[in-house]
N, C-alpha and C positions, 0 to 999 in steps of 0.2 A: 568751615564746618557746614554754613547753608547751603553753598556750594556741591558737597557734598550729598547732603539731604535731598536737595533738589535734583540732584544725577539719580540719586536711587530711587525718588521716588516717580521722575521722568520715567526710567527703566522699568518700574515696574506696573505702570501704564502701558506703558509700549506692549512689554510682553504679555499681558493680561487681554490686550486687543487682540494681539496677535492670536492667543490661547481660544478665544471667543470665537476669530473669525476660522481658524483649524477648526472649530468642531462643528460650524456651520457647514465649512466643507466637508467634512465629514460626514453628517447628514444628509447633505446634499448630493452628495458623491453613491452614498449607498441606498437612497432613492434613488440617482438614476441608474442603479446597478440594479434593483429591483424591475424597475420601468422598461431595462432593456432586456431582464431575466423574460420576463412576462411575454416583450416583443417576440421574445427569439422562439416563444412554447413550450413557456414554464408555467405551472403553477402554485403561486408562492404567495402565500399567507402568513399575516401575524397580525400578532394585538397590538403592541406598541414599539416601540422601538427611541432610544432616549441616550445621549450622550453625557459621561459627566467624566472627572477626573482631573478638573482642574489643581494645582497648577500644569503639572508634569504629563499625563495621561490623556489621551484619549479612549474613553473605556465607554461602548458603544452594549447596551443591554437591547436585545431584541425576544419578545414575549408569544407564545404560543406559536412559534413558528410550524410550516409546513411546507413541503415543496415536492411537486412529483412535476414528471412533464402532464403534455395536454392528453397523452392518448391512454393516462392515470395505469397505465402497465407496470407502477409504482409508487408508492409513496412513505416520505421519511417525515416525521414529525417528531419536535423534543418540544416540552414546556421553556426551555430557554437557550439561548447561544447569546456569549457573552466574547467581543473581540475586541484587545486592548492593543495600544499605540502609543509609544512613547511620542511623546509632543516634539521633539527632535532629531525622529527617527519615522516617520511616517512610511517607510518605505516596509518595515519589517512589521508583523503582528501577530497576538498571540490568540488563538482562541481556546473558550472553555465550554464545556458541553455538560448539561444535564444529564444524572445519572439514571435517569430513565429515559429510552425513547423507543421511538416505535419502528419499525419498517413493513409495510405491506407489497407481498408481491400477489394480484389477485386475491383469491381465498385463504389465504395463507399471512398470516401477521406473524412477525418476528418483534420479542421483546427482550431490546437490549440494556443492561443491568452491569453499570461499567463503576468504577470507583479511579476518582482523577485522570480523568477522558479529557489531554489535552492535546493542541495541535500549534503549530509554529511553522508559519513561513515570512519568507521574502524576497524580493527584486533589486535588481541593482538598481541603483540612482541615475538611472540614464532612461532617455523618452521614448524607447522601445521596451523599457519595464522590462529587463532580460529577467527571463529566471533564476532564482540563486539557488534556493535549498529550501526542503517542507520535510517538515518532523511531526508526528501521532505517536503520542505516547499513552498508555494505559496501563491499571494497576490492574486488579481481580476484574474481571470480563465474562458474563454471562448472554449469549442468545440464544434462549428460547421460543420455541416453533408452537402456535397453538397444532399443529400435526402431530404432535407428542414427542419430540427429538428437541435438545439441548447442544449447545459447546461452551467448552466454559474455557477459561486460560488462566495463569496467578498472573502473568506481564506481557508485555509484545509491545515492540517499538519497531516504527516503518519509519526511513528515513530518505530524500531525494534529495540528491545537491547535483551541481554543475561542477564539473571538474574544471580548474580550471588551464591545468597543463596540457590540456586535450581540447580540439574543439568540435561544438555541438555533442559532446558524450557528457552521460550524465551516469552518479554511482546510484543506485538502487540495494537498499538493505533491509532485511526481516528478520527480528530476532522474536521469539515467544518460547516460555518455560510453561509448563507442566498443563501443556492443551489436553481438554477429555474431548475424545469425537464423539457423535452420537452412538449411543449403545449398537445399533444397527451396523453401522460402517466398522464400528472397532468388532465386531462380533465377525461381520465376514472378513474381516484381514487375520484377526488370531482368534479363532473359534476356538482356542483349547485353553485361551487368557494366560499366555506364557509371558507376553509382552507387560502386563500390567495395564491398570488403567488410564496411563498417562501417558504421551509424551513427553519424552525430560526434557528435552530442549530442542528447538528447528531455528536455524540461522538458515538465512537465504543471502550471499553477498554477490550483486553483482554490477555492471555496466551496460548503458544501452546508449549506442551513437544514433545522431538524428540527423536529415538531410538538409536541415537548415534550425537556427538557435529556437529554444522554446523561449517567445516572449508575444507582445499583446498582437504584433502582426501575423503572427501562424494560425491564431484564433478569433480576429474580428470578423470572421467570416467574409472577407472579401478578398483573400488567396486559398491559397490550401494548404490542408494542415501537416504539420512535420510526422513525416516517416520513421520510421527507426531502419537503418541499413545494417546495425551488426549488435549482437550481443555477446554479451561475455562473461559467462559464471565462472566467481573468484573460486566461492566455496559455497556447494551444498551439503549442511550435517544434518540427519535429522538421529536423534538418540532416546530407542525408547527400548525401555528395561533393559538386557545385554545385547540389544542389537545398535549400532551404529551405523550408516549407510551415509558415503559421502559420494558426490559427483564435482567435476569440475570440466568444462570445454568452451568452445566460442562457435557462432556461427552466421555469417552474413545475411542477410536481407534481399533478394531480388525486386525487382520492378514491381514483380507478379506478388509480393507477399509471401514465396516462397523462404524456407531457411536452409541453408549450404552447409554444411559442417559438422562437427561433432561433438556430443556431452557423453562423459563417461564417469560410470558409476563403480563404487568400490566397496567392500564389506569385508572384515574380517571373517564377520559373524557370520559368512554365506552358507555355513553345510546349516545352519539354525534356519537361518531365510528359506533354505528350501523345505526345511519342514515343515514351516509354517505354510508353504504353498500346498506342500503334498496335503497338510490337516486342511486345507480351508478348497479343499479340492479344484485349484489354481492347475496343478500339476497330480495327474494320475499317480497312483500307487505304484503301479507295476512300469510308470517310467521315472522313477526316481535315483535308480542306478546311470542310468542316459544320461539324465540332466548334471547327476555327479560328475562322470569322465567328462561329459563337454566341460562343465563351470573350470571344473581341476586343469584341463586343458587352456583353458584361456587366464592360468595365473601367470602371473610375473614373478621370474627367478624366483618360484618356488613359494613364493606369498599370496597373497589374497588374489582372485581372479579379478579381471577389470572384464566390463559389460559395455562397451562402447556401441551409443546410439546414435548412427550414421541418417542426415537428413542431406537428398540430394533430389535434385529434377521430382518437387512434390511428392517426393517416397522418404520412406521411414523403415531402417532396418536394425537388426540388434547384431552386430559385428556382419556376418554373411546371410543371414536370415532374413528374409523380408518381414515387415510386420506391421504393414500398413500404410496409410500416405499419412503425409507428416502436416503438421496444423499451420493454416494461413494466417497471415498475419495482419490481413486486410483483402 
């Protein structure tokens, strides 16, 4: 039985050193995370910053923070950010964010008004610290503009993982329910308020392949940073009052930052969509017979029209129509 006694209380020495010297590192570690923030032309302030969470925990509280870069063409500020670490698990963390913060862009300050604003990532356990997966999740979500414009949301979860049947592609997902846009943007899209004040719901699902893995070597700035060579939208919904609008396509990545391929768009709801264009004077009056026979003409077996958006040699066309050069990717 002393025998006994003496193993556990051996043990729980050991571990207790161990618990002490993690959080030292810890510490340590997110000093020189700071020291090398600052190197690289950040600027990153706080009050204090204090490890505790002993046994199990590493739960790292940091006080009045602020961070914009040098040339202040920004800056985010929250009373606190709180980032927790299982003692056994160092590799994965969670962070928790105050429900008030600020964002300045210039003269313009954005105040964000979030309830349960949390975030989750981690890396594989290997010395290149690969990427694994990062999650942001939020409940009711308000920013407001002192310019007199609002967005508010009830949820939205943004989610990044590595796939791992694939290499270098990563999944990319957005879901948020019932977004109000600023009165301004929702007034020029449905001047007639057919639509409702809400969007009900926008899912974003997609994949994006990179030219080599996201891990610490693509970003200590002594190579160059990963590309993305191809994309791939699973599914775009977005659903607001009786219009629904989905897209789905892929399209590769050139050298140039160019994209190759095509996303196509679908709507039941399309004779509605075009009169919301014809009301928000998107689309002339007197060419809204036109726009009917063309859309009618590009259904499928007699269903809903498809709108395919062709990107090729930095052009952007909507099936045979040109409609602009299509957006670089770098």
């Amino acid at each position: 039985m002393r025998r006994l006694t003496f193993l556990v209380i051996f043990l729980s020495i050991l571990y207790s050193g161990y618990w002490f010297v993690g959080a030292r590192a810890v510490a340590y570690g997110t000093q020189t995370a700071v020291t090398q923030a600052r190197t690289d032309g950040w600027n990153l302030t706080y009050a204090e910053m204090n490890t505790i969470g002993f046994p199990s925990r590493f739960d790292t509280t940091i006080t009045e923070f602020s961070l914009s870069p040098q040339d202040e063409g920004w800056q985010w500020a929250a009373p606190f950010v709180q980032v927790f670490a299982l003692s056994y698990q160092p590799n994965r963390v969670i962070a928790a964010f105050a429900n008030d913060q600020t964002l300045r862009f210039g003269d313009q300050t954005l105040q964000i008004t979030t309830e349960n604003l949390r975030a989750s990532a981690g890396v594989a356990a290997n010395t290149a610290l690969s990427f694994d997966d990062a999650t942001v999740e939020v409940g009711t979500a308000q920013v407001a503009s002192n310019f007199g414009w609002q967005i508010n949301a009830e949820r939205a979860l943004l989610a990044f993982r590595a796939e791992p049947a694939a290499e270098n592609r990563y999944d990319a997902y957005f879901d948020a329910d019932q977004v109000v846009l600023p009165s301004v943007i929702a007034q020029q899209i449905d001047p007639t308020g057919a639509l409702g004040t809400a969007i009900t719901r926008a899912v974003f699902d997609s994949a994006v392949t990179f030219d080599q893995p996201l891990d610490r070597h693509g970003f200590d700035g002594r190579g160059r940073e990963p590309r993305a060579t191809k994309f791939t939208l699973r599914n775009l919904t977005i659903s607001w009052g009786p219009i629904e609008i989905r897209a789905q396509g892929a399209f590769d990545i050139d050298a140039q930052g160019n994209p190759d391929g095509r996303i196509t768009f679908r709507s039941a709801q399309w004779r509605e969509i075009i009169d919301l264009m014809v009301a928000a004077g998107v689309i002339d009056a007197g060419n809204k017979l036109t726009v009917v026979t063309l859309a009618s003409a590009m259904a499928v077996e007699g269903g809903a029209p498809e709108f395919p958006i062709t990107f090729n040699a930095g052009r952007m066309s909507l099936g045979p129509i040109p409609i602009g050069t299509a957006p670089q990717f770098w």
